[in-house]
C-alpha positions as CSV (number, residue, x, y, z in Angstrom):
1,X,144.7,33.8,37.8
2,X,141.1,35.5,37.2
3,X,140.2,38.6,38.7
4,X,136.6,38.4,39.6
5,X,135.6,41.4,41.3
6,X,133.9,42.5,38.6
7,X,131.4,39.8,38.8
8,X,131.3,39.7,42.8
9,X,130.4,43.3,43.0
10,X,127.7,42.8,40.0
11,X,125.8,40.6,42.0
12,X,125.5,43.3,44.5
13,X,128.5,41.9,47.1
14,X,128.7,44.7,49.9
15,X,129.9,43.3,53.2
16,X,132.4,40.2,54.4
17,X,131.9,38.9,58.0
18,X,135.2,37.0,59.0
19,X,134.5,34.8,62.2
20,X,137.5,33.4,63.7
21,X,137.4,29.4,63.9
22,X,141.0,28.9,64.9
23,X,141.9,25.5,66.8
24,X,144.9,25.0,68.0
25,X,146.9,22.8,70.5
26,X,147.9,25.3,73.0
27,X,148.0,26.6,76.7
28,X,145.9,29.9,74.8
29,X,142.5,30.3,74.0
30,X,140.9,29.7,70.6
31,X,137.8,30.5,69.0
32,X,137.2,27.0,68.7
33,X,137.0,25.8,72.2
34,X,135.1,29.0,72.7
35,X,131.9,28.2,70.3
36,X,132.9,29.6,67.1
37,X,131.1,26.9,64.6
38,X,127.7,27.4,67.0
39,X,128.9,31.7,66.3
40,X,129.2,30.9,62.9
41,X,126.2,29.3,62.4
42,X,124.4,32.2,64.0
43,X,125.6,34.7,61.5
44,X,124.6,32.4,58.9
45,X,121.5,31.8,60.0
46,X,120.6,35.8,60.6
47,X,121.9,36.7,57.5
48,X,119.7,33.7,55.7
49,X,116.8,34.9,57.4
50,X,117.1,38.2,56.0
51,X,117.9,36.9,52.2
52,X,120.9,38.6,52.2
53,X,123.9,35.5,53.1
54,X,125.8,35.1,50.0
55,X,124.4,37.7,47.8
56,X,125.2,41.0,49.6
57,X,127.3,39.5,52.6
58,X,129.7,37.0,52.2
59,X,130.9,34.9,55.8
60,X,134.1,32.9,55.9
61,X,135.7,30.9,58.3
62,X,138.6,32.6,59.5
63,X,142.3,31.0,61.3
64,X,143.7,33.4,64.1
65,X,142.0,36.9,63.9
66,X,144.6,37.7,66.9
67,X,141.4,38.6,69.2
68,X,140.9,35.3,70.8
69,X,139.8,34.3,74.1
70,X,137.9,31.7,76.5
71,X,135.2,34.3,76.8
72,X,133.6,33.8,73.0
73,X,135.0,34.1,69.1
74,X,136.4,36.8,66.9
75,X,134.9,38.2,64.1
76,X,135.4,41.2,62.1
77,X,132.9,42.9,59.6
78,X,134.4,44.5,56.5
79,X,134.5,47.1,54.8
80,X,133.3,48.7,57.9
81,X,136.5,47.5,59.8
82,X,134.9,46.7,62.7
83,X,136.4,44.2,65.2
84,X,134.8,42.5,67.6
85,X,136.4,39.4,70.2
86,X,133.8,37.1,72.8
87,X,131.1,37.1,70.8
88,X,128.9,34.3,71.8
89,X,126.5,32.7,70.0
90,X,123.2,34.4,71.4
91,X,125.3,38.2,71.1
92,X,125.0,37.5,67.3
93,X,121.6,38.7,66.9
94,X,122.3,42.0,68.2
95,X,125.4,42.8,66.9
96,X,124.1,42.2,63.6
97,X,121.2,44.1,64.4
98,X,123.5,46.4,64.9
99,X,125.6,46.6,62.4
100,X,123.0,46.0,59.7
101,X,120.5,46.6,60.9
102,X,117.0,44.7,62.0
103,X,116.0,43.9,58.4
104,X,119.8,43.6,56.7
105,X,119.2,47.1,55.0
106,X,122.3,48.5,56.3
107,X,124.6,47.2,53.7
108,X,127.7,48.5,52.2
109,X,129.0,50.9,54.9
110,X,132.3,52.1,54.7
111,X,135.0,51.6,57.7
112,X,134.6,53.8,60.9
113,X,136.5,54.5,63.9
114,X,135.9,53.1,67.6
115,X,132.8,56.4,67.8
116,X,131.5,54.5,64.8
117,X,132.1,57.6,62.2
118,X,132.8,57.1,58.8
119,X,136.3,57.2,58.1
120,X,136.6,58.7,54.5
């Protein structure tokens, strides 16, 4: 086993987005059948666009976030600890905007609570 945080944080790693792509054979909803590879994209895509996917924020495909729905896909930023469930592919924009901010500058926030203050 290697620990590599070290290196991670060196080349300037601040957040993880977890988006829920769960599939599963069941009478419940799942990310799956509710767009999460066209969500996942999106996050990809907004983060690419701001040069920051893969060198500040890191995105990973998730299994069961325990937020899922028909109505859209989970995802969950960290180390901000925010949680969020039916997110559809055109919400991404915003809620990265959001979070981030428009131009991605908004990195490396610590959690916060459901007003959005910073839990020390």
């Amino acid at each position: 086993m290697n620990d590599r945080t070290a290196d991670v944080l060196e080349n300037g790693f601040t957040d993880h987005v977890l988006v829920c792509t769960n599939d599963r054979e069941s009478e419940y909803a799942c990310c799956a059948d509710a767009g999460a590879s066209d969500v996942y994209e999106m996050v990809k895509g907004w983060l690419r666009d701001r040069g920051v996917f893969w060198s500040h924020v890191h995105v990973a495909r998730t299994s069961c976030l325990g937020l899922c729905s028909d109505g859209g896909t989970a995802i969950v930023i960290h180390p901000r600890n925010r949680w969020y469930s039916d997110v559809r592919p055109d919400d991404v924009p915003d809620l990265l905007h959001e979070e981030f901010g428009p131009d991605a500058s908004r990195l490396g926030i610590g959690s916060t609570d459901e007003s959005g203050a910073t839990i020390e």
